[in-house]
C-alpha positions in Angstrom: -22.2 33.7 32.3 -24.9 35.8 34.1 -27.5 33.2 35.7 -30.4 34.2 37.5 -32.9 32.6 39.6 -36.5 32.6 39.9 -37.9 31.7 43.4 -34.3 32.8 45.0 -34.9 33.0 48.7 -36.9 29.4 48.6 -35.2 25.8 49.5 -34.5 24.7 46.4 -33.6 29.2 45.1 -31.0 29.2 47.5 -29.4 25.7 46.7 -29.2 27.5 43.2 -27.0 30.9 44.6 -25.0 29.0 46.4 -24.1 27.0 43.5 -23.7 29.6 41.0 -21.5 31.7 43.4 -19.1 28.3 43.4 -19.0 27.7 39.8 -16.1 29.2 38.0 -17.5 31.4 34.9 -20.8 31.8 36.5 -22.0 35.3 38.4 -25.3 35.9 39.7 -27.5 38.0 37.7 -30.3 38.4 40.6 -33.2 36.8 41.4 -37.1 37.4 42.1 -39.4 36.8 44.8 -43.6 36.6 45.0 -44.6 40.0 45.1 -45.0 41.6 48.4 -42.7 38.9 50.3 -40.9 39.8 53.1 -37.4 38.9 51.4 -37.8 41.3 48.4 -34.8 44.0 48.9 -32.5 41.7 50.9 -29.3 40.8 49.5 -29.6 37.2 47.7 -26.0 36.5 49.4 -27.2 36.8 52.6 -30.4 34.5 51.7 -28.6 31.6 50.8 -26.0 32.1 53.6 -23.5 33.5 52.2 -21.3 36.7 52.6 -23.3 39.7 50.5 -23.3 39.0 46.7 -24.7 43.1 46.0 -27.9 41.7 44.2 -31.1 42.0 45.9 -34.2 39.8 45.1 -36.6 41.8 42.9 -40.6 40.7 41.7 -40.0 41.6 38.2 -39.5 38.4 36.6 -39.3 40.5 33.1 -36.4 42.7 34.4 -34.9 39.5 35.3 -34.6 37.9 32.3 -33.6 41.0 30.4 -30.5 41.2 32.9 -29.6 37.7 32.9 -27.9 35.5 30.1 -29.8 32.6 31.6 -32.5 31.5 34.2 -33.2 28.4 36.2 -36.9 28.2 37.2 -37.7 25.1 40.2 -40.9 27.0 40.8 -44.4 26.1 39.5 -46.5 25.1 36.1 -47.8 27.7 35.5 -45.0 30.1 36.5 -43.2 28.5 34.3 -45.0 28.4 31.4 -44.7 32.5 31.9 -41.4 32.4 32.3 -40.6 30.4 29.5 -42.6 33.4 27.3 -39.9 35.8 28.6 -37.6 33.5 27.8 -38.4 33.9 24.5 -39.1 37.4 24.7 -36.2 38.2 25.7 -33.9 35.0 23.8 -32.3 34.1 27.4 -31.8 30.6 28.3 -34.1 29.2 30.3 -33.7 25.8 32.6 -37.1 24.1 34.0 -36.3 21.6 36.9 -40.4 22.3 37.6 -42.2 18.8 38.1 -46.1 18.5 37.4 -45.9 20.0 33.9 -48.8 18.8 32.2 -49.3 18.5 28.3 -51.7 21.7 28.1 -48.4 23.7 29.8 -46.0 22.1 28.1 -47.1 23.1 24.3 -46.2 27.0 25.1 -43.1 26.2 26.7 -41.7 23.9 23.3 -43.2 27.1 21.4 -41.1 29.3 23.4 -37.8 27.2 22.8 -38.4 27.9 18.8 -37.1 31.5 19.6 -34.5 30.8 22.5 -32.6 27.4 24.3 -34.3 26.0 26.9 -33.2 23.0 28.9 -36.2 21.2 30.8 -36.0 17.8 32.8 -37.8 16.3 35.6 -34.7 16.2 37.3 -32.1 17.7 37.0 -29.7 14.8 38.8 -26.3 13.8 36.7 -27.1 10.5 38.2 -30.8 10.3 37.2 -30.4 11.1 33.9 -27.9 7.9 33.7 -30.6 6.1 34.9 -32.9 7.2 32.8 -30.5 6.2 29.7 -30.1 2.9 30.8 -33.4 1.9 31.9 -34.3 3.1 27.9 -31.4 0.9 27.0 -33.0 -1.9 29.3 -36.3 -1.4 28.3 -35.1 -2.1 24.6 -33.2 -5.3 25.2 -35.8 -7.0 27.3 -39.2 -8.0 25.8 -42.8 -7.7 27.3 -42.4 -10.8 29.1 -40.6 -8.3 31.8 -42.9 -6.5 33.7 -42.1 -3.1 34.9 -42.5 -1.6 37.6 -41.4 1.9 39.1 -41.1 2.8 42.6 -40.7 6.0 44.2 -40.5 7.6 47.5 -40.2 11.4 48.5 -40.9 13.5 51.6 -44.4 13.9 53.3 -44.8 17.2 52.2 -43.9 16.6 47.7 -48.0 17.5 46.6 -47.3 15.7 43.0 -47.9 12.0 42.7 -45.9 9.7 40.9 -43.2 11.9 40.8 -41.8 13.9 37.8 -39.0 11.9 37.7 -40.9 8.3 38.5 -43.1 9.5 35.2 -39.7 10.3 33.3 -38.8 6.8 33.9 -41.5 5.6 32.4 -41.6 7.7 29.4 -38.0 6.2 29.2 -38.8 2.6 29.7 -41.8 3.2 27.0 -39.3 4.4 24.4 -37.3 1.5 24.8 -40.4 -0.7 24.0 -41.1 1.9 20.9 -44.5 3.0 22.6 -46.4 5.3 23.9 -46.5 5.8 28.1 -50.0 6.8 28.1 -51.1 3.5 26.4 -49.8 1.3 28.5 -49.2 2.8 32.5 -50.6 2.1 35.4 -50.7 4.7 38.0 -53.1 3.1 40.8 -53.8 -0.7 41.9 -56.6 -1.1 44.8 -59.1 -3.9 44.9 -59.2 -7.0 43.0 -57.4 -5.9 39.8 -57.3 -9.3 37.9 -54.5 -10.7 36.0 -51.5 -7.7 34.8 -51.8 -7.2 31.5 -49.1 -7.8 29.4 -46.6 -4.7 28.6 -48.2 -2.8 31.4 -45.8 -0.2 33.1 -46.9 0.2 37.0 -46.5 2.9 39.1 -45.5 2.5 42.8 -45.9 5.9 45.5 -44.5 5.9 48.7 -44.8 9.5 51.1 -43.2 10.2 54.7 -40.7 11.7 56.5 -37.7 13.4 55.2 -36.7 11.1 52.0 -35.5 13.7 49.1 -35.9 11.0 46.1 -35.5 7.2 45.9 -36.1 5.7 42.2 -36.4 2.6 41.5 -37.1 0.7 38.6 -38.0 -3.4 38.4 -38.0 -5.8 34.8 -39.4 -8.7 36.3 -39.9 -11.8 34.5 -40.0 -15.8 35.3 -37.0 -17.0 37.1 -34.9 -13.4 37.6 -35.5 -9.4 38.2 -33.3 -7.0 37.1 -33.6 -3.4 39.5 -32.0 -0.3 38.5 -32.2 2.2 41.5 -31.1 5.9 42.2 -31.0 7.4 45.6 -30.5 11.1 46.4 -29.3 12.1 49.6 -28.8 15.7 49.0 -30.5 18.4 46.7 -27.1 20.0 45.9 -27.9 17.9 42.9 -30.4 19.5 41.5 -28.6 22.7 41.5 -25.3 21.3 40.2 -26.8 19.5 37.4 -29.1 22.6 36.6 -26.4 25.4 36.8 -24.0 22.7 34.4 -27.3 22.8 32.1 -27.0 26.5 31.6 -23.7 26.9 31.1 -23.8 24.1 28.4 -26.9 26.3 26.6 -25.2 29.2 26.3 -23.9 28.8 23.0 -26.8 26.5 21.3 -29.4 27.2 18.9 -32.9 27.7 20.1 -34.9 24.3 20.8 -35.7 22.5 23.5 -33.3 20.1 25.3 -33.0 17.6 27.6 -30.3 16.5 30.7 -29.5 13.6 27.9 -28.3 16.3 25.5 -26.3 17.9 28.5 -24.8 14.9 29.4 -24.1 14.2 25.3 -26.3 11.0 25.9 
């Protein structure tokens, strides 16, 4: 399978090389850079530290995606949401490990996977994605007299707060309980906030140093706490689970997918 890769010669772009040129049954198809960056005719190989792979990056994400049997995107919203139309253009499969998606971006990227498979997640972790399973599978066993709460810590520098994955939680929690996330979260406490309302699902954001993703998620009630907690130490993650999502899309009818239906969860 031909796999390329948007935003090669960045952290998270080179992860992704290195991890297709490891998989059995995977090549490199190429990969794009921003326009006028200094890596643009270098060898993608060579980015990512490895021996020369004969593919240099390009900025034509269209040429891209015409070459490539599939593309993983960890770039931007609203890149994304264009690369998801050439996904469609172009019926290639596309994977979105891009965090900060909002509802406005995320209606032309589900009308792009009516014409092509696209597999999108907040993260792209095999270990996550359990998570996220089981805290749905907790979150329908336990009643509202658990509170929830999710914590999350990431790096100094991560400009999205909570996290994509922290908000994926949620959403999964919420389903357990058969309602809606929006209805019911709580994002910010400062002040004197009075008594927690009943059902409410909290958010918790910690920033500093180096930290890559801890996740964790509390059901607290009268007399025990239950804590369901992932902790990444490495993002070789993201780029395993994400180059295992593409090679599972290859043969599936367009739609729009999840790591659940990766995982066959």
């Amino acid at each position: 399978m031909k796999i390329g890769v948007v935003g090669c010669a960045g952290r998270m772009g080179q992860m992704l090389v290195r991890e297709i040129a490891a998989t059995p049954g995977c090549t490199l198809a190429g990969g794009t850079e921003r326009v006028g960056g200094p890596t643009l005719g270098k060898d993608i190989g060579v980015l990512a530290g490895l021996e020369p792979l004969g593919v240099v990056a390009i900025d034509d994400a269209a040429a891209l995606f015409a070459e490539a049997d599939a593309v993983i995107d960890f770039t931007s919203p609203e890149a994304s949401v264009r690369h998801a139309a050439l996904a469609a253009q172009s019926q290639t499969v596309l994977v979105i490990g891009t965090t900060g998606i909002g509802p406005a971006q995320q209606e032309p990227i589900a009308q792009a996977a009516t014409h092509t498979p696209i597999v999108q997640s907040p993260n792209m972790s095999l270990g996550v994605n359990l998570l996220l399973a089981l805290v749905e599978q907790v979150g329908r066993a336990l009643g509202d007299e658990y509170d929830i709460d999710i914590l999350e810590m990431h790096h100094r520098n991560k400009v999205d707060a909570p996290s994509g994955t922290a908000l994926g939680l949620g959403r999964a929690a919420a389903a357990g309980r058969g309602v809606a996330l929006e209805d019911v979260w709580q994002k910010v406490r400062d002040g004197h906030t009075g008594v927690r309302p009943r059902g409410e699902i909290g958010f918790a954001t910690l920033r500093g140093g180096d930290v890559i993703g801890d996740h964790t998620v509390v059901f607290a009630a009268e007399g025990e706490r239950v804590e369901l907690t992932h902790k990444a130490s490495g993002r070789q993650i993201y780029a395993k689970g994400a180059v295992r999502a593409a090679l599972w899309a290859n043969d599936k009818q367009p739609g729009l997918y999840s790591m659940k239906d990766v995982l066959g969860m």
